[in-house]
C-alpha positions in Angstrom: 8.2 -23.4 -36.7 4.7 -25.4 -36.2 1.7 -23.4 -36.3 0.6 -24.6 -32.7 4.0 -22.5 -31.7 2.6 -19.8 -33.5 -1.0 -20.2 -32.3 0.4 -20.5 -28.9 2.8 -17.8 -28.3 0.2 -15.4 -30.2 -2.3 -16.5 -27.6 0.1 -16.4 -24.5 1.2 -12.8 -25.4 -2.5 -11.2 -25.8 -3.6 -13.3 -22.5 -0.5 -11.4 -20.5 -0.9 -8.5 -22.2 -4.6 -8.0 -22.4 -6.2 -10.0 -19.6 -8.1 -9.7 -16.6 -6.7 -10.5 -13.5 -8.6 -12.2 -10.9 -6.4 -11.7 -7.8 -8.1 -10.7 -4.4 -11.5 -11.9 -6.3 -13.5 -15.3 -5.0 -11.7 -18.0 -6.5 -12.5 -21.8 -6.1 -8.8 -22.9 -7.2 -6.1 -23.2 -4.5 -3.1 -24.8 -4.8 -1.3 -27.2 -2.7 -0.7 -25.2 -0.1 -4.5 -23.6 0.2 -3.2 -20.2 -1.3 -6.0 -18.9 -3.6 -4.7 -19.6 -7.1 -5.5 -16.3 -9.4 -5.4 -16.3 -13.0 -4.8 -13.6 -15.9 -7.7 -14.7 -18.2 -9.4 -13.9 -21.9 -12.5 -14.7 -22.7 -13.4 -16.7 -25.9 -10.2 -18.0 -27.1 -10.3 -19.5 -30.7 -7.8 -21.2 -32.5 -7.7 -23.6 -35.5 -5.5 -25.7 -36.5 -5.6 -27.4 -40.2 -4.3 -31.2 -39.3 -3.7 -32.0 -43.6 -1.2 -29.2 -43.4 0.7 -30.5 -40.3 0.4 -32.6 -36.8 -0.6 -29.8 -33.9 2.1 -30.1 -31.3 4.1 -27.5 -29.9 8.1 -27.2 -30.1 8.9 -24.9 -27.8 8.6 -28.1 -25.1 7.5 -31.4 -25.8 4.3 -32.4 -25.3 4.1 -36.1 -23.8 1.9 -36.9 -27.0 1.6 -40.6 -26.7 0.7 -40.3 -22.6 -2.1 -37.4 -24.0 -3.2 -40.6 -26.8 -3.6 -43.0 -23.6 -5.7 -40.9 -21.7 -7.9 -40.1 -24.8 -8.4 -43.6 -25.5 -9.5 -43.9 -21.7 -12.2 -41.3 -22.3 -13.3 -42.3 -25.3 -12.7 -45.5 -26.3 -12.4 -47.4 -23.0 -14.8 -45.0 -21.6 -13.8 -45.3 -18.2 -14.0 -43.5 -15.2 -11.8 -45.5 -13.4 -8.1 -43.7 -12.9 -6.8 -47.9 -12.9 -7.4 -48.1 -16.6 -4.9 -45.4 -17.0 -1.3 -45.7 -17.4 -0.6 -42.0 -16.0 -1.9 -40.3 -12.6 -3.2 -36.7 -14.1 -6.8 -37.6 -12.5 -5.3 -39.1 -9.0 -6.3 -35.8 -7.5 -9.9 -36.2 -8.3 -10.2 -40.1 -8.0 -11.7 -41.5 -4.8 -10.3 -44.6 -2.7 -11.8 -46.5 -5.8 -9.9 -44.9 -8.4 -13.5 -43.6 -9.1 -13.3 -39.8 -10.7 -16.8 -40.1 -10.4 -20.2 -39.8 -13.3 -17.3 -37.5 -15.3 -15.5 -37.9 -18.2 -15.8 -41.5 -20.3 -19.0 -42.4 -18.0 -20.9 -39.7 -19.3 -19.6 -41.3 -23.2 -20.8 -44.7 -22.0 -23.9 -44.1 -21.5 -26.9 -45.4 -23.7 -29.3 -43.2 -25.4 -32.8 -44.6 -27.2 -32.4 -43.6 -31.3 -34.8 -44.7 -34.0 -32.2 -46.5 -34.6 -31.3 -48.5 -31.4 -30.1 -47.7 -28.5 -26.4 -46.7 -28.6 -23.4 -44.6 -26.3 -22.5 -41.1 -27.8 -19.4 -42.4 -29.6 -20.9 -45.3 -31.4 -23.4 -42.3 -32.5 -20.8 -40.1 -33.9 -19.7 -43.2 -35.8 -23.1 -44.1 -37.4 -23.8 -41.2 -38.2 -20.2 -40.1 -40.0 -21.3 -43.6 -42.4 -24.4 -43.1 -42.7 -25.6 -39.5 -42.3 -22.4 -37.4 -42.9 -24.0 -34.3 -44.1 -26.0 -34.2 -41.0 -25.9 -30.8 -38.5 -26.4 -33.2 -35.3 -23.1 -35.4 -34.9 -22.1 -33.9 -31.5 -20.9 -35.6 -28.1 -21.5 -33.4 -24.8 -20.6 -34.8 -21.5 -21.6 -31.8 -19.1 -24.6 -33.8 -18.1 -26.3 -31.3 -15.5 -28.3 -34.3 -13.8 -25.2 -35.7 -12.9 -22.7 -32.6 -12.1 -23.0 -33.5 -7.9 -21.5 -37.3 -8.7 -18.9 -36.2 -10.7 -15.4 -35.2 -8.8 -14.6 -32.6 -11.5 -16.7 -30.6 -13.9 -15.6 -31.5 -17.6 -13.3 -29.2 -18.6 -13.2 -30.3 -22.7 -16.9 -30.9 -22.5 -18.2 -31.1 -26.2 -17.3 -31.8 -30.0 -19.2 -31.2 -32.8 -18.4 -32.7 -35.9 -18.7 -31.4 -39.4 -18.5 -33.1 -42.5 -17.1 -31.3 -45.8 -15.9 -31.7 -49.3 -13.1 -30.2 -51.3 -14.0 -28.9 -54.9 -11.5 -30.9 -56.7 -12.2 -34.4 -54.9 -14.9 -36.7 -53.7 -12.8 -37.4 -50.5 -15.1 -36.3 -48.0 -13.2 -34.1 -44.8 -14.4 -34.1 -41.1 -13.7 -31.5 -39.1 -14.6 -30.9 -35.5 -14.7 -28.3 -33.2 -14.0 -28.5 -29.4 -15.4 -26.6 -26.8 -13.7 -26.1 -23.5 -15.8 -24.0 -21.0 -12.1 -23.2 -18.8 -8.3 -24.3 -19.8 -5.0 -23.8 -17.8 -2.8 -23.0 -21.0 0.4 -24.3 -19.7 -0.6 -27.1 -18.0 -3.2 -28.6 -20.9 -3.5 -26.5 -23.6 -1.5 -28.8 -26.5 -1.8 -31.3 -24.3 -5.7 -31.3 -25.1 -5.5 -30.1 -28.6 -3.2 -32.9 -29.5 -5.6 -35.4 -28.0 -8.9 -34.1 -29.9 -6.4 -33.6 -33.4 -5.5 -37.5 -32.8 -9.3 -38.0 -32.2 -10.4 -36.5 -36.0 -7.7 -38.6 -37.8 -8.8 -42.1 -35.7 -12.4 -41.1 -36.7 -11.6 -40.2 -40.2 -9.7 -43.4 -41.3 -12.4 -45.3 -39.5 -15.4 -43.5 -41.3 -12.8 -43.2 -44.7 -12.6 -39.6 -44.9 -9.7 -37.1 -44.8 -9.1 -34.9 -42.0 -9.7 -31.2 -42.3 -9.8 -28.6 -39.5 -9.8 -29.0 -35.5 -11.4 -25.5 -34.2 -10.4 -24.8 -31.1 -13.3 -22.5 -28.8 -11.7 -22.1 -24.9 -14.7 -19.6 -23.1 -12.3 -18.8 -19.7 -8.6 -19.4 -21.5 -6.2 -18.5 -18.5 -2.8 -18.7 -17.1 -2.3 -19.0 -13.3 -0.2 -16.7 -11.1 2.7 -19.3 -10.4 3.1 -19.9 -14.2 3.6 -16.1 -15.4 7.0 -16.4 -15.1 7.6 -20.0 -16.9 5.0 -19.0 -19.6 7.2 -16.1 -20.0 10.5 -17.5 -20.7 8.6 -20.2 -22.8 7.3 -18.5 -25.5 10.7 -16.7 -26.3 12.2 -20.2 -26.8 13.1 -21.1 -30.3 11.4 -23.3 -32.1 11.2 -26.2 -34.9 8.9 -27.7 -37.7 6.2 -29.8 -36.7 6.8 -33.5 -36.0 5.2 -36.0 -38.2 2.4 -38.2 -37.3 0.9 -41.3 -38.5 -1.9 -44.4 -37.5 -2.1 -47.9 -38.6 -3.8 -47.8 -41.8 -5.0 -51.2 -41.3 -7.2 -50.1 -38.1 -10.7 -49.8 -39.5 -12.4 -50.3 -36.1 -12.3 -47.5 -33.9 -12.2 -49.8 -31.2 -9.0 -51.5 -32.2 -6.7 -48.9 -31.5 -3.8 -48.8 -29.6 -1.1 -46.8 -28.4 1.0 -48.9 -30.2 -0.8 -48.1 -33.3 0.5 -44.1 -33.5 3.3 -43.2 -34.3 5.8 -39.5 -33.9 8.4 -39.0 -36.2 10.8 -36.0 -36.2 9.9 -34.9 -33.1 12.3 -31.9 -31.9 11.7 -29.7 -29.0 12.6 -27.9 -26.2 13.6 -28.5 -22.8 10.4 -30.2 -20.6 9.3 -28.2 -18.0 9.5 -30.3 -14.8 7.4 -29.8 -11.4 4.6 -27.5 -13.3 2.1 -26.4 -9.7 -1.1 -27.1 -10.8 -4.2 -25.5 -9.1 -6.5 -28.0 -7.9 
């Protein structure tokens, strides 16, 4: 089986098992409807995943991983915060008559900061300083800019990565890692879905910076699973499972801003039935 099905199902059975429940509690989700929508929740979820033993997607369903590619690229690459420079409608809940989703998301990337060395966006940081400073403790992106919380139309969910440069003994490869912090995640809604996306991000940003990629570390604060998706959580971690797909880039993409979707690649990709119609809790 993959490890993210091990991960996952590990995960799903302490969160059911061990949990809190929030029922009858204040609550700001709702769902469609305007019922309250209670979670069973841990807190301070951790997880790692180590992407030069095998690509991080689940098997127990498929995970739409080059849809979860396009949106990354919207955040980070694109930087947009514009739900009409993206080819899916996960954000038309939170986008205005615009398509606006507000100062959120690839906004908060976009914006310049003054350096000693020129003024430059969070991203184009991360990159300088991966060539020219790898061993440094500060390579970090965080977009849960307080200033700017009221004009966003959703908190950030995946709100910061820190990046961390290592080396093995027998090599002079040098290996980035990363970890992702998540202050709240729906598990069956977005949980591979965003660790696919940030695994996809390390191996984009370590062929562009000529590194290997090591560990993605996985820290979720409030890691929960709604009241409506107890029941399809529970018949989808008895599923069985398979080995992990393969995944490849372009080698020939040295510019992180020359990606594509067209430039990824998912080989051997078997899985289990998609779940259709998932409610999610807006």
């Amino acid at each position: 089986m993959s490890y993210a099905d091990t991960l996952f199902i590990n995960m799903c059975k302490d969160i059911l098992e061990n949990g809190m429940s929030t029922e009858g509690e204040k609550v700001r989700p709702h769902w469609e409807d305007g019922t309250p929508a209670y979670t069973i929740k841990k807190f301070g979820v951790v997880n790692r995943y180590d992407l030069s033993k095998e690509f991080p997607a689940l098997t127990l369903r498929k995970t739409y991983i080059k849809s979860a590619i396009d949106e990354l690229l919207w955040i980070w690459q694109k930087k947009s915060n514009n739900i009409h420079d993206l080819n899916s409608h996960i954000w038309d809940s939170w986008a205005d008559e615009n398509g606006s989703i507000g100062k959120a998301y690839g906004y908060q990337l976009g914006v310049k900061h003054q350096y000693k060395e020129g003024m430059m966006d969070q991203v184009d940081r991360v990159i300088y300083d991966l060539k020219n400073n790898p061993y440094s403790r500060r390579i970090m992106t965080n977009i849960y800019t307080f200033a700017d919380l009221h004009e966003m139309n959703l908190y950030p969910c995946a709100y910061s990565m820190t990046f961390n440069v290592t080396k093995k003994k027998d090599s002079d490869k040098l290996v980035l890692n990363g970890i992702l912090n998540q202050r709240s995640q729906d598990i069956l809604a977005a949980n591979n879905w965003n660790v696919v996306q940030y695994a996809v991000l390390l191996h984009m940003l370590a062929q562009v910076c000529d590194m290997e990629v090591g560990e993605l570390v996985h820290v979720i604060a409030d890691a929960h699973i709604y009241d409506r998706h107890i029941p399809i959580i529970e018949e989808l971690i008895k599923r069985p499972t398979h080995p992990a797909p393969k995944f490849s880039m372009n080698p020939e993409i040295k510019d992180f801003y020359q990606f594509t979707k067209d430039d990824f690649k998912i080989e051997d990709y078997e899985a289990g039935e998609q779940i259709k119609n998932i409610p999610i809790a807006i």
